[in-house]
mmCIF file of the N, C-alpha and C atoms, coordinates in Angstrom:
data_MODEL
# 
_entry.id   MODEL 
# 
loop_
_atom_site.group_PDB 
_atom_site.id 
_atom_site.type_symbol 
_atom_site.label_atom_id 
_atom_site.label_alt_id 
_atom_site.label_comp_id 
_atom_site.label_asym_id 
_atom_site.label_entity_id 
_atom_site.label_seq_id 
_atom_site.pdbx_PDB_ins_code 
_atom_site.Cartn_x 
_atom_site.Cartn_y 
_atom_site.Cartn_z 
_atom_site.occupancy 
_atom_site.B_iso_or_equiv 
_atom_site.pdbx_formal_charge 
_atom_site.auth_seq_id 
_atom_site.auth_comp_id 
_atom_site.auth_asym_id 
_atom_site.auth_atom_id 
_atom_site.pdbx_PDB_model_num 
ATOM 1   N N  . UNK A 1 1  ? 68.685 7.192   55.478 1.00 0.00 ? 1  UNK A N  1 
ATOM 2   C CA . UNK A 1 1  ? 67.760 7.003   56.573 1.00 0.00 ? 1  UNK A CA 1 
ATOM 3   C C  . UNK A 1 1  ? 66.424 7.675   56.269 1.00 0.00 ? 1  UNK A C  1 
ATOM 4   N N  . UNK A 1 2  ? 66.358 8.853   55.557 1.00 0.00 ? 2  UNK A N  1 
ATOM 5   C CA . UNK A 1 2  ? 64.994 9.930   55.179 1.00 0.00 ? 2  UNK A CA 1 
ATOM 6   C C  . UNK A 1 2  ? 64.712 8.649   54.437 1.00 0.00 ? 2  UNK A C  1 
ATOM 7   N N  . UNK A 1 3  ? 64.984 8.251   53.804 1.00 0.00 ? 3  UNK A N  1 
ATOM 8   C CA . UNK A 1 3  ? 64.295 7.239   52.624 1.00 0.00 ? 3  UNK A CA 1 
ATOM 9   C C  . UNK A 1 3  ? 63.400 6.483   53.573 1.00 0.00 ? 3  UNK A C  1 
ATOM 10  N N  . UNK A 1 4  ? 64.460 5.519   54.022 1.00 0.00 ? 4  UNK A N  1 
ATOM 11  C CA . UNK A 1 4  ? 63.327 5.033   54.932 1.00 0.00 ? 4  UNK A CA 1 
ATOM 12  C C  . UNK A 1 4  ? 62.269 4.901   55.619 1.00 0.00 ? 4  UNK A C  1 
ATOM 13  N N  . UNK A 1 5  ? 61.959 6.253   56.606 1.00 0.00 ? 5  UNK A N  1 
ATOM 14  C CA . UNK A 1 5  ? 61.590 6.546   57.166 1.00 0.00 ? 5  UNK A CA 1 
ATOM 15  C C  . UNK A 1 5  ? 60.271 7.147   56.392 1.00 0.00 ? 5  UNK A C  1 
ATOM 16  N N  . UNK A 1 6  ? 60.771 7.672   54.839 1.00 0.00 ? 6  UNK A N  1 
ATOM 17  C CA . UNK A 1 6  ? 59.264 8.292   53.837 1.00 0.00 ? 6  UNK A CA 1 
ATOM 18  C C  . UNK A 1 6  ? 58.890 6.803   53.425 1.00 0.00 ? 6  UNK A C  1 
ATOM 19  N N  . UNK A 1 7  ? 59.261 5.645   53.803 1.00 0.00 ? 7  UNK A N  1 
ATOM 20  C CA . UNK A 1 7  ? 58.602 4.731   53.192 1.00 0.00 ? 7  UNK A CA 1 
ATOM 21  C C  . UNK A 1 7  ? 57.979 4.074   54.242 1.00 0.00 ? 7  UNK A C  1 
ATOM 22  N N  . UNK A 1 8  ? 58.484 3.788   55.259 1.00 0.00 ? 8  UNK A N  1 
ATOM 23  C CA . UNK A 1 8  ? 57.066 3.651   56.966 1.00 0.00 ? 8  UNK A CA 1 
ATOM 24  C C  . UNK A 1 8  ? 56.014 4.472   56.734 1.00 0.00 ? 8  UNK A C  1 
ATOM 25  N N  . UNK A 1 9  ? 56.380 5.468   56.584 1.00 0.00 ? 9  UNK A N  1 
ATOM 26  C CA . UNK A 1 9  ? 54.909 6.723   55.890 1.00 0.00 ? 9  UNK A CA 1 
ATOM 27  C C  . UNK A 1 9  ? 54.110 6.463   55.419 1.00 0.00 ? 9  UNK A C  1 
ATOM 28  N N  . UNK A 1 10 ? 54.594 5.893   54.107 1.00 0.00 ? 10 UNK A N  1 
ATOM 29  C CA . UNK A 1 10 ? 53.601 5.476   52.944 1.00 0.00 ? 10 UNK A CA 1 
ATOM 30  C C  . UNK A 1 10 ? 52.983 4.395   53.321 1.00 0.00 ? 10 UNK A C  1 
ATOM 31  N N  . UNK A 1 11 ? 53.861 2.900   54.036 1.00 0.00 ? 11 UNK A N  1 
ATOM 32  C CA . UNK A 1 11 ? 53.208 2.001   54.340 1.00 0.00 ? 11 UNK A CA 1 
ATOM 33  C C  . UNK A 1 11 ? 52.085 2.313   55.622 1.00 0.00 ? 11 UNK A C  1 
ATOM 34  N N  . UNK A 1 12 ? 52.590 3.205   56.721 1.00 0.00 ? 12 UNK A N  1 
ATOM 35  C CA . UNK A 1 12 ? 51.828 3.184   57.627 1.00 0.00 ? 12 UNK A CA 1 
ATOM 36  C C  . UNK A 1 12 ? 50.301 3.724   57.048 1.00 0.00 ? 12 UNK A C  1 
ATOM 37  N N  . UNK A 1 13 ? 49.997 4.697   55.786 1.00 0.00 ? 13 UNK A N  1 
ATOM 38  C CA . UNK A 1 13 ? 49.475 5.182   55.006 1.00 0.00 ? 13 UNK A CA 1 
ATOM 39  C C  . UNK A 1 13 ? 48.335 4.358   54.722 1.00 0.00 ? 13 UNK A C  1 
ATOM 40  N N  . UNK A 1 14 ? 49.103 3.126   53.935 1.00 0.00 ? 14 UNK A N  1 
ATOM 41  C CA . UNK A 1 14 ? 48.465 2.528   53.139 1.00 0.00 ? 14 UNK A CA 1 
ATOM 42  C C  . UNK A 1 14 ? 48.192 1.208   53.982 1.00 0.00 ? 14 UNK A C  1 
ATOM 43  N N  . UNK A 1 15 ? 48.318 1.261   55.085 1.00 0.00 ? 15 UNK A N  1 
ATOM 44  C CA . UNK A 1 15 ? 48.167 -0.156  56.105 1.00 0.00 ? 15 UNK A CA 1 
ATOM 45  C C  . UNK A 1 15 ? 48.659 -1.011  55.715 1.00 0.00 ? 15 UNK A C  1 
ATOM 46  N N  . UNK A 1 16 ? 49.871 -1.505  55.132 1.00 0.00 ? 16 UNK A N  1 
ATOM 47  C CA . UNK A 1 16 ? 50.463 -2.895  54.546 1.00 0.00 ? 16 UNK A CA 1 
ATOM 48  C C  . UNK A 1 16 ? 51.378 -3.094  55.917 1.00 0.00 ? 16 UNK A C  1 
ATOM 49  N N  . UNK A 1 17 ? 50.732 -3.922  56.610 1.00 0.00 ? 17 UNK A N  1 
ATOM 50  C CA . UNK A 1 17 ? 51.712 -4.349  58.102 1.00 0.00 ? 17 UNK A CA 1 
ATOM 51  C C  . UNK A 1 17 ? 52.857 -5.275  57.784 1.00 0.00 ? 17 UNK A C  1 
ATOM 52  N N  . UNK A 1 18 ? 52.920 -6.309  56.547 1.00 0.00 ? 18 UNK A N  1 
ATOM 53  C CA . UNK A 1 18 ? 53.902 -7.059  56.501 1.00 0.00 ? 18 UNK A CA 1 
ATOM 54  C C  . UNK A 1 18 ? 55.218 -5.714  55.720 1.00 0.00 ? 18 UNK A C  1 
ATOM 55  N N  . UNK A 1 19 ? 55.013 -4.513  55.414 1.00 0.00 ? 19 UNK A N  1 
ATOM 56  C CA . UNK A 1 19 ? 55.998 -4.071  54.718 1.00 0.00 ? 19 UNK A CA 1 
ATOM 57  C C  . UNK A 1 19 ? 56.293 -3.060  55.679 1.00 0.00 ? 19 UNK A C  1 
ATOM 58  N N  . UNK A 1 20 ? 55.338 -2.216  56.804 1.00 0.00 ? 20 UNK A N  1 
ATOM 59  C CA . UNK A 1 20 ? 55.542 -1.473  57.732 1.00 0.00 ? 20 UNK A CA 1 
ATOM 60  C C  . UNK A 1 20 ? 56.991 -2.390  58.541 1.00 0.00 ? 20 UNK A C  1 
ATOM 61  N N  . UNK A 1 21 ? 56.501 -3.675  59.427 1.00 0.00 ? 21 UNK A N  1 
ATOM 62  C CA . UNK A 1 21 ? 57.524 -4.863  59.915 1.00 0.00 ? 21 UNK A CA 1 
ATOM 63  C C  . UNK A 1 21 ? 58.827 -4.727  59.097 1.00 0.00 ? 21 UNK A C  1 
ATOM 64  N N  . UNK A 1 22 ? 58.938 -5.116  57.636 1.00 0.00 ? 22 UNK A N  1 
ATOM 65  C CA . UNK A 1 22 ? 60.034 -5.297  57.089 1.00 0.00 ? 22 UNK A CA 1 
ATOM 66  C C  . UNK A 1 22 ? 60.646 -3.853  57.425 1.00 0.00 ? 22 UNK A C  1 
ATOM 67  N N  . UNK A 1 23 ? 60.070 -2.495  56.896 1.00 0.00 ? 23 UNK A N  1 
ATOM 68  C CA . UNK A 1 23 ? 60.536 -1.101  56.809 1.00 0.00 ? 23 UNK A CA 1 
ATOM 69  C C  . UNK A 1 23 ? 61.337 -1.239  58.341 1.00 0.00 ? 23 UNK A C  1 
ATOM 70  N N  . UNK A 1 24 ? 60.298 -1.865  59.811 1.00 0.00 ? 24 UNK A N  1 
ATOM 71  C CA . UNK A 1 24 ? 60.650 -1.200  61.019 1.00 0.00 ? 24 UNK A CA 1 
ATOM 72  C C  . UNK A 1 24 ? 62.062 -2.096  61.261 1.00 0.00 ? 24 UNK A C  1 
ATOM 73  N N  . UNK A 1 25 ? 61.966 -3.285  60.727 1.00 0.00 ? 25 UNK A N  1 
ATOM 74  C CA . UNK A 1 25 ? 63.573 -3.972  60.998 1.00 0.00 ? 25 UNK A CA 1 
ATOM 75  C C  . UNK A 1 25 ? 64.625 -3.413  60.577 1.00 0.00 ? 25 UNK A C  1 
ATOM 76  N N  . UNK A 1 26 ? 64.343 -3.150  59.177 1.00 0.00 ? 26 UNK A N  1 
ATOM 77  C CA . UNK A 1 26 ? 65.884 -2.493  58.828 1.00 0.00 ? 26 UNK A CA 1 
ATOM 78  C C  . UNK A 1 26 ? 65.886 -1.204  59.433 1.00 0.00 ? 26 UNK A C  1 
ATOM 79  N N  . UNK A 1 27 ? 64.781 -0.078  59.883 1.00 0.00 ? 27 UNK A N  1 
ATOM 80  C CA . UNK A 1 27 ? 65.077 0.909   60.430 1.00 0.00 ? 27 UNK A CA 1 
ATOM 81  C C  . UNK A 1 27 ? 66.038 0.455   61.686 1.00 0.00 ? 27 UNK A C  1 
ATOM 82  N N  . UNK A 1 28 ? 65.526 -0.155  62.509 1.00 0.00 ? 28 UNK A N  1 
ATOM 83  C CA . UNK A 1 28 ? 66.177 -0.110  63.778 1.00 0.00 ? 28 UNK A CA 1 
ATOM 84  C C  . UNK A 1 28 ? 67.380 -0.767  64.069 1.00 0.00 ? 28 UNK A C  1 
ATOM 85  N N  . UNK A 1 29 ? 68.429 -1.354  62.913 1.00 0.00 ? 29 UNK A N  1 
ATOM 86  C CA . UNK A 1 29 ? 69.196 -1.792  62.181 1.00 0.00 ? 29 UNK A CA 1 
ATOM 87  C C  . UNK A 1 29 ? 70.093 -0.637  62.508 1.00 0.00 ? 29 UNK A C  1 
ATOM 88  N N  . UNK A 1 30 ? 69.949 0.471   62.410 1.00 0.00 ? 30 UNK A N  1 
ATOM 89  C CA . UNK A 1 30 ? 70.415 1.423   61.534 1.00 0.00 ? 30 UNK A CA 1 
ATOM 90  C C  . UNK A 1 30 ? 70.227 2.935   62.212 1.00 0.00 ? 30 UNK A C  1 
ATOM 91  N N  . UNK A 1 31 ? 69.206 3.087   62.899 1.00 0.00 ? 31 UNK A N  1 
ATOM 92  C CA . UNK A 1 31 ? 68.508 4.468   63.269 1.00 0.00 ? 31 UNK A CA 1 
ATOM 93  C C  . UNK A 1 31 ? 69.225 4.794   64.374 1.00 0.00 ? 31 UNK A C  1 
ATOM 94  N N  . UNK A 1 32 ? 69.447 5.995   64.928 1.00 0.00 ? 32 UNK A N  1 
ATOM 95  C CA . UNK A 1 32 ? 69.760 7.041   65.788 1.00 0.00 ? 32 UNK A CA 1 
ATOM 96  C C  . UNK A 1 32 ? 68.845 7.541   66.308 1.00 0.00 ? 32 UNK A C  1 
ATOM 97  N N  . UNK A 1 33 ? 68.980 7.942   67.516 1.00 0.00 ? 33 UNK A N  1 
ATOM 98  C CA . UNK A 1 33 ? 67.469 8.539   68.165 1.00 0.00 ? 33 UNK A CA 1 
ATOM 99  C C  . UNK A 1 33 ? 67.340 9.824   67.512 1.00 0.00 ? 33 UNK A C  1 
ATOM 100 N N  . UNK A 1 34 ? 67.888 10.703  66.608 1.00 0.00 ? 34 UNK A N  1 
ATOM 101 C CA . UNK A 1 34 ? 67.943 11.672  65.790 1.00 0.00 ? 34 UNK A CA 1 
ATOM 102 C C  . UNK A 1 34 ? 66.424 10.937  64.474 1.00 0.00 ? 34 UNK A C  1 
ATOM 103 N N  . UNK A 1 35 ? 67.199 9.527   64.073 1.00 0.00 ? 35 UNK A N  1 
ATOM 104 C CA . UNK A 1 35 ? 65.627 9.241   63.002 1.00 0.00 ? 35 UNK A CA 1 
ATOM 105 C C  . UNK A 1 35 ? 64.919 8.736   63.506 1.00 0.00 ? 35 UNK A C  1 
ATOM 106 N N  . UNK A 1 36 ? 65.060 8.345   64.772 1.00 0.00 ? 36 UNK A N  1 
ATOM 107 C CA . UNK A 1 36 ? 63.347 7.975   66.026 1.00 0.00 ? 36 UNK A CA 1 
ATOM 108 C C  . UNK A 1 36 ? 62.731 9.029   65.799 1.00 0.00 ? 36 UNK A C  1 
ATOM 109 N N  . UNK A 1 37 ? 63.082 10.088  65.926 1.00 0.00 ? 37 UNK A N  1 
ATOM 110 C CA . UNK A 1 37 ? 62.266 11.196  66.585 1.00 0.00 ? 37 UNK A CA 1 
ATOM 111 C C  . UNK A 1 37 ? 61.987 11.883  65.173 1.00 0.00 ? 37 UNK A C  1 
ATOM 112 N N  . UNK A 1 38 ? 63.023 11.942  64.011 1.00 0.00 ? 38 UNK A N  1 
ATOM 113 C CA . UNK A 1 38 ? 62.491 12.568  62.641 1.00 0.00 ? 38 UNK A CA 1 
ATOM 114 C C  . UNK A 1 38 ? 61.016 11.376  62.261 1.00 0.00 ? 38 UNK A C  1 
ATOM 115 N N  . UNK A 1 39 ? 61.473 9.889   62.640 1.00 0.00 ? 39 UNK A N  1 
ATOM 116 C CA . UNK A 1 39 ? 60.131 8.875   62.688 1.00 0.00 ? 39 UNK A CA 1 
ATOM 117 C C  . UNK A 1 39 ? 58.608 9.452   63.470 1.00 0.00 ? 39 UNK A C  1 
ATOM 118 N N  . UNK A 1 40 ? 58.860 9.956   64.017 1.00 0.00 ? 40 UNK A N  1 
ATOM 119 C CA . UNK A 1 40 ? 57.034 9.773   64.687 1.00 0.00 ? 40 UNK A CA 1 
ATOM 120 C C  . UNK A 1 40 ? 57.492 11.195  64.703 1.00 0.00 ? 40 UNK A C  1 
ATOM 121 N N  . UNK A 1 41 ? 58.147 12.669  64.380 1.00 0.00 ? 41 UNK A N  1 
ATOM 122 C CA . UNK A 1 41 ? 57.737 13.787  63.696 1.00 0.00 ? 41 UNK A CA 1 
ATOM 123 C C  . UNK A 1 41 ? 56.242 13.061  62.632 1.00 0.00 ? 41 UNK A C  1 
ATOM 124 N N  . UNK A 1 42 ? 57.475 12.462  61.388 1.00 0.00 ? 42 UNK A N  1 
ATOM 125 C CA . UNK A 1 42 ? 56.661 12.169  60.763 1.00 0.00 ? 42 UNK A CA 1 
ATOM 126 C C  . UNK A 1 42 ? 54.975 11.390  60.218 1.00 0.00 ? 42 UNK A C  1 
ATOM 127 N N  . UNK A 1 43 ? 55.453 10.982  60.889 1.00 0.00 ? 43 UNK A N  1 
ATOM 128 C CA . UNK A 1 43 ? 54.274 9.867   61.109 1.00 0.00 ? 43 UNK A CA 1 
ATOM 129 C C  . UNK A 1 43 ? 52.984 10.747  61.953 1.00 0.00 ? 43 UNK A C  1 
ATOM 130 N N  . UNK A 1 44 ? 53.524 11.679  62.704 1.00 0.00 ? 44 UNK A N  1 
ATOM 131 C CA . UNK A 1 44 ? 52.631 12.630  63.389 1.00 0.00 ? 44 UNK A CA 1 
ATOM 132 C C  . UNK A 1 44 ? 52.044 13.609  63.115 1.00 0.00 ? 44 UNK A C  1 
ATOM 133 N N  . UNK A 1 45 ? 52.722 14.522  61.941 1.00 0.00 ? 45 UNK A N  1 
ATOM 134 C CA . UNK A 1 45 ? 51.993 15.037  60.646 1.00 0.00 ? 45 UNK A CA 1 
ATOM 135 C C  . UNK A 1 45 ? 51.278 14.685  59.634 1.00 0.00 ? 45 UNK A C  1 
ATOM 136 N N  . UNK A 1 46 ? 51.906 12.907  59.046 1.00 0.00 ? 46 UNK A N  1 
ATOM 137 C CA . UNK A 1 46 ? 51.133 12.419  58.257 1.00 0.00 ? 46 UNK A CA 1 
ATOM 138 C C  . UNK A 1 46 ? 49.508 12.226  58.958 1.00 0.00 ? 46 UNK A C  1 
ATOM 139 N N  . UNK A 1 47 ? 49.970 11.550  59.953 1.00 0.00 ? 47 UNK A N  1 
ATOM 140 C CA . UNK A 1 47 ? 48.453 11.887  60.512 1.00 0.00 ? 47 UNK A CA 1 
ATOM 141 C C  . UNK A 1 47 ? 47.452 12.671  60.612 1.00 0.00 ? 47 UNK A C  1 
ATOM 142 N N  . UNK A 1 48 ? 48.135 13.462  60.921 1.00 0.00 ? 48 UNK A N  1 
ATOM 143 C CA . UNK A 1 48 ? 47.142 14.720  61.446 1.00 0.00 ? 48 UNK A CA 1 
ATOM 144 C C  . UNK A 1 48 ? 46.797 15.485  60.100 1.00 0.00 ? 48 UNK A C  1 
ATOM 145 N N  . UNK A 1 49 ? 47.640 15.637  58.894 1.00 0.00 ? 49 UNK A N  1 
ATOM 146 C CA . UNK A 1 49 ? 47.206 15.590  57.509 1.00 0.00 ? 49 UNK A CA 1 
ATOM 147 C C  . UNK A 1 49 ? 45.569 14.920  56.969 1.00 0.00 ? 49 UNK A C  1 
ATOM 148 N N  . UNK A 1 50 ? 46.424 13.487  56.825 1.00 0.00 ? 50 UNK A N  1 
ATOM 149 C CA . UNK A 1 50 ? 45.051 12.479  56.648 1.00 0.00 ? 50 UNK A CA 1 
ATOM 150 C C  . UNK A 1 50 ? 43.952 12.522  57.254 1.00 0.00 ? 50 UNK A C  1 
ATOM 151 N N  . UNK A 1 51 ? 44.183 12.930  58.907 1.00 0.00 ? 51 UNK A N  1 
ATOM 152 C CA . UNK A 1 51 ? 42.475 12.528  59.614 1.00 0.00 ? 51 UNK A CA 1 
ATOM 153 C C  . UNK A 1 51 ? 42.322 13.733  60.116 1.00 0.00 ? 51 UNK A C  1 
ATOM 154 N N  . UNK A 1 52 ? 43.380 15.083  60.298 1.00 0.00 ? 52 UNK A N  1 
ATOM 155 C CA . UNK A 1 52 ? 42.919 16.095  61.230 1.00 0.00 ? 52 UNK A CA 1 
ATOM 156 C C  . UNK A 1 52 ? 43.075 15.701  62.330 1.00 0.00 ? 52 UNK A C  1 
ATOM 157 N N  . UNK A 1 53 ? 43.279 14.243  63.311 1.00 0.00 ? 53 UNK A N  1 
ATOM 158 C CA . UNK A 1 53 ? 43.221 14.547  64.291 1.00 0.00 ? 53 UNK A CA 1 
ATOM 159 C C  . UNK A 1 53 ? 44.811 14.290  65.316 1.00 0.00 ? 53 UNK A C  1 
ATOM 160 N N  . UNK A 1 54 ? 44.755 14.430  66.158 1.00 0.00 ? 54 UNK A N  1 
ATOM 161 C CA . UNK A 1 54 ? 45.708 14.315  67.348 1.00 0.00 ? 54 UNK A CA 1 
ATOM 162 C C  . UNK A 1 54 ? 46.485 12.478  67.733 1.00 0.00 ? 54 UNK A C  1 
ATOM 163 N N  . UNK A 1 55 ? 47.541 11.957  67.185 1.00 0.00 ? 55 UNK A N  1 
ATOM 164 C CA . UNK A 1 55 ? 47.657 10.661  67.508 1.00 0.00 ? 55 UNK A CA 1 
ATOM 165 C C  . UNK A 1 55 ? 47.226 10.239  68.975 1.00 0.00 ? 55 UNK A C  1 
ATOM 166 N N  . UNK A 1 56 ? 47.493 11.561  69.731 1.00 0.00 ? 56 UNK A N  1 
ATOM 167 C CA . UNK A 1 56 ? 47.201 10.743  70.882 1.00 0.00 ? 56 UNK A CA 1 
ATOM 168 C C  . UNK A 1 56 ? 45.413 10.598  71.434 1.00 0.00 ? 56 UNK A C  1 
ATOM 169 N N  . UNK A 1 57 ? 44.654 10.451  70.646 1.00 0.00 ? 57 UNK A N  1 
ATOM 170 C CA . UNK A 1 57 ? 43.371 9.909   70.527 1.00 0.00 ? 57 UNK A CA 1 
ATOM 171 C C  . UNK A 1 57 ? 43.298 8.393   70.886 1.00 0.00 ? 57 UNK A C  1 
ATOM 172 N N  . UNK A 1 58 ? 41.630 7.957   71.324 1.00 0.00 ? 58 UNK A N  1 
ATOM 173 C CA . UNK A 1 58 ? 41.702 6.825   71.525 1.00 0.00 ? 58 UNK A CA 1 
ATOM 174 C C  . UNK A 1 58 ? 41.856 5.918   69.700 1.00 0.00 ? 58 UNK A C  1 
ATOM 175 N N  . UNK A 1 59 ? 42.276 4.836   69.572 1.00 0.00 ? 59 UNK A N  1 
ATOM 176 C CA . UNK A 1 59 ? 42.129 4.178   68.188 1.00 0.00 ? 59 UNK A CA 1 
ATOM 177 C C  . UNK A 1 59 ? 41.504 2.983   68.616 1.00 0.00 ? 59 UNK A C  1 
ATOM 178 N N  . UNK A 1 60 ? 40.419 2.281   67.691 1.00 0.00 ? 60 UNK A N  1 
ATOM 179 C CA . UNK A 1 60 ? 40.052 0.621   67.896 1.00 0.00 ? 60 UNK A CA 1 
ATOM 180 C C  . UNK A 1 60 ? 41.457 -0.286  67.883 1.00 0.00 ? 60 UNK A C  1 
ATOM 181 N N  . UNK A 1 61 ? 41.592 -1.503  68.912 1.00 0.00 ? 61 UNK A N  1 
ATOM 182 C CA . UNK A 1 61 ? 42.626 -2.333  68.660 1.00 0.00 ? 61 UNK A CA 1 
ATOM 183 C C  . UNK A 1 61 ? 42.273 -2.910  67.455 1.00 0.00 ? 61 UNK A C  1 
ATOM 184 N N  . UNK A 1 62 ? 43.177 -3.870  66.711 1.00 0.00 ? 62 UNK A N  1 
ATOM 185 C CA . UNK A 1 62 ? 43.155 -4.700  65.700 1.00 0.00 ? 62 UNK A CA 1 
ATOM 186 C C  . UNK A 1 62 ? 42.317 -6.058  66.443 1.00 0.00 ? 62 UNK A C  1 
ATOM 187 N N  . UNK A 1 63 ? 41.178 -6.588  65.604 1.00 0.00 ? 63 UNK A N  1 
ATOM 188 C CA . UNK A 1 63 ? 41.121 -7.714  66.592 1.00 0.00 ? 63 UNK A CA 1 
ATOM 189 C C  . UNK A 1 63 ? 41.810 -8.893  66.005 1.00 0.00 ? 63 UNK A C  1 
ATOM 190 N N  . UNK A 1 64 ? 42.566 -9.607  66.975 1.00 0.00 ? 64 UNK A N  1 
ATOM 191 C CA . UNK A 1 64 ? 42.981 -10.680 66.592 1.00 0.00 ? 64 UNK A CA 1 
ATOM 192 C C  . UNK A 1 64 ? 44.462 -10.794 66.504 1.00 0.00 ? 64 UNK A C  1 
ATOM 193 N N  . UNK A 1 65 ? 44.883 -9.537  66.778 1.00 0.00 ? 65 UNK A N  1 
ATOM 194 C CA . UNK A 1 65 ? 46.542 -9.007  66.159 1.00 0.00 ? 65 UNK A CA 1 
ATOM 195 C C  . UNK A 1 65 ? 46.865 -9.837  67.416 1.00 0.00 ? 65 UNK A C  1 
ATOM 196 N N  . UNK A 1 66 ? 48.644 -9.092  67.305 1.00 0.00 ? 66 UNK A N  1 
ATOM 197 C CA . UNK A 1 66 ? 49.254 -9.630  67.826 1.00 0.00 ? 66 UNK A CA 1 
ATOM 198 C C  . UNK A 1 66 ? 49.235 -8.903  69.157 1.00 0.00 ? 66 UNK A C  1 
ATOM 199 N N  . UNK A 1 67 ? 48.980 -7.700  69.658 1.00 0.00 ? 67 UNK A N  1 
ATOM 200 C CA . UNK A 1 67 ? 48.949 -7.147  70.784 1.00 0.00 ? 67 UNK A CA 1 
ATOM 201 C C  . UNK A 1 67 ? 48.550 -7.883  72.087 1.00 0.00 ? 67 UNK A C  1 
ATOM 202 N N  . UNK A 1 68 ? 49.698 -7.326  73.104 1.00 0.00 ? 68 UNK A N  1 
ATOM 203 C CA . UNK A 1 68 ? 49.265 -7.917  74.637 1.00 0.00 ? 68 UNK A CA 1 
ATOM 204 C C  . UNK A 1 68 ? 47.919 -7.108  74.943 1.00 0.00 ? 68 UNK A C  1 
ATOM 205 N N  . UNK A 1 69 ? 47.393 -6.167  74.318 1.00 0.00 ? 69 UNK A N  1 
ATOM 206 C CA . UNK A 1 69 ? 46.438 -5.943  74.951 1.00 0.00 ? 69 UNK A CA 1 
ATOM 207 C C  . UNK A 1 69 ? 45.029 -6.095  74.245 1.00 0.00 ? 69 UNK A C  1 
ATOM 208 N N  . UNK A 1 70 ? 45.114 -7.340  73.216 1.00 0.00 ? 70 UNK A N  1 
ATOM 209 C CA . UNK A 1 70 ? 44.012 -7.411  72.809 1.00 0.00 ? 70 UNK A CA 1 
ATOM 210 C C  . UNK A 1 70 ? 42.954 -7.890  73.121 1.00 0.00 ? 70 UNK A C  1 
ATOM 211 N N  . UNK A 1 71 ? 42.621 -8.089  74.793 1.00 0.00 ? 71 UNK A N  1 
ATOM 212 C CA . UNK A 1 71 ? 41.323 -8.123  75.572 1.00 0.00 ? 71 UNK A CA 1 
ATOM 213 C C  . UNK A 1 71 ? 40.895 -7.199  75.565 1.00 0.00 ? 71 UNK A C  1 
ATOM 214 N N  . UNK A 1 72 ? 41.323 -5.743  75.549 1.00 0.00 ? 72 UNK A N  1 
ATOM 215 C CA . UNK A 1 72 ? 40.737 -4.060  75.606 1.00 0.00 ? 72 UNK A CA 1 
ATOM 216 C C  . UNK A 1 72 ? 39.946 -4.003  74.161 1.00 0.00 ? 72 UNK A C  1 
ATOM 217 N N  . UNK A 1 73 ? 38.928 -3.109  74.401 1.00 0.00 ? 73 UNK A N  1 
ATOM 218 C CA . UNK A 1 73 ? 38.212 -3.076  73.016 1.00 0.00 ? 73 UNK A CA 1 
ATOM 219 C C  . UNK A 1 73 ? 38.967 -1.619  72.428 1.00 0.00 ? 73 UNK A C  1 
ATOM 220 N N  . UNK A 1 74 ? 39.940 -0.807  72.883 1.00 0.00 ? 74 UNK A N  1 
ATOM 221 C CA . UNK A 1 74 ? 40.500 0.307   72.565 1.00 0.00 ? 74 UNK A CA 1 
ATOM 222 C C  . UNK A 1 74 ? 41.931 0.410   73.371 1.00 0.00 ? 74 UNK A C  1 
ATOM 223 N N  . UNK A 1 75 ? 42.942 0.819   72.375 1.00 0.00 ? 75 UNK A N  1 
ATOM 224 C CA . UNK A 1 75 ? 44.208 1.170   72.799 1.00 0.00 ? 75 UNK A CA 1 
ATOM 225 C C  . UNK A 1 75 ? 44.403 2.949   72.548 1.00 0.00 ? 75 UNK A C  1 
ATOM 226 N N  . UNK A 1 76 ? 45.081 3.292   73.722 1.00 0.00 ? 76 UNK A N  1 
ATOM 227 C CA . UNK A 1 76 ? 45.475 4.799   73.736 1.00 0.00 ? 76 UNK A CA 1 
ATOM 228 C C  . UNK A 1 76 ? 46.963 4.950   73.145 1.00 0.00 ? 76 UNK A C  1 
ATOM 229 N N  . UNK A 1 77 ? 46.993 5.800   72.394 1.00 0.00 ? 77 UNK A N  1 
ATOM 230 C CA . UNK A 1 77 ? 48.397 5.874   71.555 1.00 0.00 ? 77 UNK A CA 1 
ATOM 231 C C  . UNK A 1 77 ? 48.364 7.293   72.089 1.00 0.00 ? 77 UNK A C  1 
ATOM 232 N N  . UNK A 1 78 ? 50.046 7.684   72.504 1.00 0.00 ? 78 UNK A N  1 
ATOM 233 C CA . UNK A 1 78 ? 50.199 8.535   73.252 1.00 0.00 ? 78 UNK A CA 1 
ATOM 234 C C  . UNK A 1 78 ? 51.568 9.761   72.374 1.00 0.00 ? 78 UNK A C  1 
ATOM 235 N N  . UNK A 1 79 ? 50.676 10.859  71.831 1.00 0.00 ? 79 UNK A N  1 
ATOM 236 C CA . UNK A 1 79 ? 52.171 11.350  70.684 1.00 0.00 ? 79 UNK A CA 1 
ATOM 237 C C  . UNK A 1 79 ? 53.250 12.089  71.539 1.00 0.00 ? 79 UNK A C  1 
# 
């Protein structure tokens, strides 16, 4: 499961959304709320590593994605 979960990392990292998707299927395949929560540990340090800042900041939406809320010009991600 650590495997996994260091490889959402890297993809979330490196922005490859078609391999983040593949990574998040087989995670949830498989995961325990024990590697939910070792998941966005991680992902919440990698962050704050890379940019210094706080996930729960405002971020630009993607335009065009797939989000229900892509009429908003900004989504709040909440850590």
């Amino acid at each position: 499961m650590r495997e996994t979960v260091e490889a959402i990392v890297r993809a979330v990292g490196a922005g490859d959304d078609v391999l983040i998707g593949r990574l998040l299927n087989r995670f949830t395949q498989v995961a325990d709320f024990d590697a939910l929560v070792h998941l966005r540990t991680r992902l919440y340090t990698a962050l704050r590593a890379t940019t210094g800042t706080r996930p729960n900041s405002t971020i630009p939406a993607a335009p065009g994605g797939r989000s229900s809320l892509r009429g908003s010009s900004r989504v709040r991600v909440f850590g």
